[in-house]
N, C-alpha and C positions, 0 to 999 in steps of 0.2 A: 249338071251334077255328075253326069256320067263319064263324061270327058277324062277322068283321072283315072279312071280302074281300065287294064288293060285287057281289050276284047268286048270293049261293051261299044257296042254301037254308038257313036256319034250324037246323033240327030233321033235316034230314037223318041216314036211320039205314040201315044194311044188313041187309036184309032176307031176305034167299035168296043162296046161293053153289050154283052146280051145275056140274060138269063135262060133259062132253060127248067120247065117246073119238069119236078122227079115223084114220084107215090113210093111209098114203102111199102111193104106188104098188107101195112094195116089201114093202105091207102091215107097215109098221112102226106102233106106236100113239102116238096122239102125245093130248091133251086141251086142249079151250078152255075156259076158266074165265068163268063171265057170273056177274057179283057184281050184283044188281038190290038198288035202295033205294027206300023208298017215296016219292023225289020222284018217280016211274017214270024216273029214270036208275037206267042201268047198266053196267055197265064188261068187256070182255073182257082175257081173258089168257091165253097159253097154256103149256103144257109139253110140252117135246119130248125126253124121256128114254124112248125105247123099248120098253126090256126090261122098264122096272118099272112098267108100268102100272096093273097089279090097286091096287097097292101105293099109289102117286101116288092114284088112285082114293079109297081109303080114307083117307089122309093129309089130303086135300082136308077129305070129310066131317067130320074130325074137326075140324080147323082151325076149319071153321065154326063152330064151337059156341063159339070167341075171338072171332071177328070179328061176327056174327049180331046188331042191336042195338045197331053202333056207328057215330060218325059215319064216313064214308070219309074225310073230310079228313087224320086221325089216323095218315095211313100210317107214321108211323117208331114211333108209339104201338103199333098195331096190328103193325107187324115184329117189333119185339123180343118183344110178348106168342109172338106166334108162334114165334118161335125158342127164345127163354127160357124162358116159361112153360108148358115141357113138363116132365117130371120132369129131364129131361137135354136140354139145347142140341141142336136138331134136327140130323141127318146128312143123308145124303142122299137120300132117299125124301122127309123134310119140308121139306128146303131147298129142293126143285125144285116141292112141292108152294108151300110159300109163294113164289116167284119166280111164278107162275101165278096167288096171289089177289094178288099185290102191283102187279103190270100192271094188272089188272082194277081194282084201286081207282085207282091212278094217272090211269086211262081215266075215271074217273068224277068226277074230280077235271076233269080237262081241259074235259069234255064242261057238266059243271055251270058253268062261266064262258065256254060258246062259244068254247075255244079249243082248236086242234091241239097234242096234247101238248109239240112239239117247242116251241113259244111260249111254252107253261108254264112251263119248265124254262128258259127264257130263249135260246132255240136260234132 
C-alpha cells in the first residue's frame, strides 16, 4: 500500500509493539504504545482507561501478534483485523487497547513523509 506515496519506504514492516504503564498524579495508570518498524520509525500511542490496566496490558500483547509483520501504512486493514478478527468483535478492554496501537501506527505514518499528523489528515 505504501508503494505509491513518495518517500515512504518500501518494504516497511512492524516490528515490535510495547506498552509502557504511566501513573498520573492521582496515581491513576494510564499506557504509551511505541509500535517500531524496521525502517527504524516508530510511532506512539496512548491509552488512558485507568482501572483496566493489567487487562489493556495484556490486550495490547495479544494484538500484536495481528499487527507484528505488517506494513503500518494498512491502518484501516490492520483496525478491522483487530476488531474483527478476534473470535468476537472486540469490547472494551480491546477497543481501548487497539485506539493505542492505532495512534501509534498513524504516528508512523506521519513521521515516515516528514509530516505533522495534523497535515496528514489534511488539517
Amino acid at each position: 500500500m505504501s508503494g505509491g506515496i513518495k518517500g515512504v519506504p518500501q518494504q516497511m514492516k512492524v516490528t515490535e509493539i510495547r506498552s509502557f504503564p504511566v501513573r498520573d498524579v492521582d496515581g491513576r495508570l494510564y499506557f504509551i504504545v511505541r509500535v517500531d518498524t524496521d525502517a527504524g520509525i516508530y510511532g506512539l500511542g496512548e491509552v488512558g482507561v485507568a482501572r483496566l490496566g493489567r487487562s489493556i496490558a495484556i490486550a495490547i500483547d495479544h494484538l500484536s501478534e495481528v499487527v507484528i509483520g505488517s506494513d503500518p501504512w494498512e491502518t484501516e486493514r490492520l483496525w478491522q483485523l483487530m476488531f474483527r478478527g478476534l473470535f468476537f468483535p472486540a469490547e472494551r478492554v480491546y477497543a481501548c487497547a487497539i485506539s493505542g496501537i492505532d495512534m501509534a501506527l498513524w504516528d508512523i505514518k506521519a513521521k515516515s513523509v516528514g509530516m505533522s499528523l495534523y497535515k496528514l489528515l489534511g488539517g
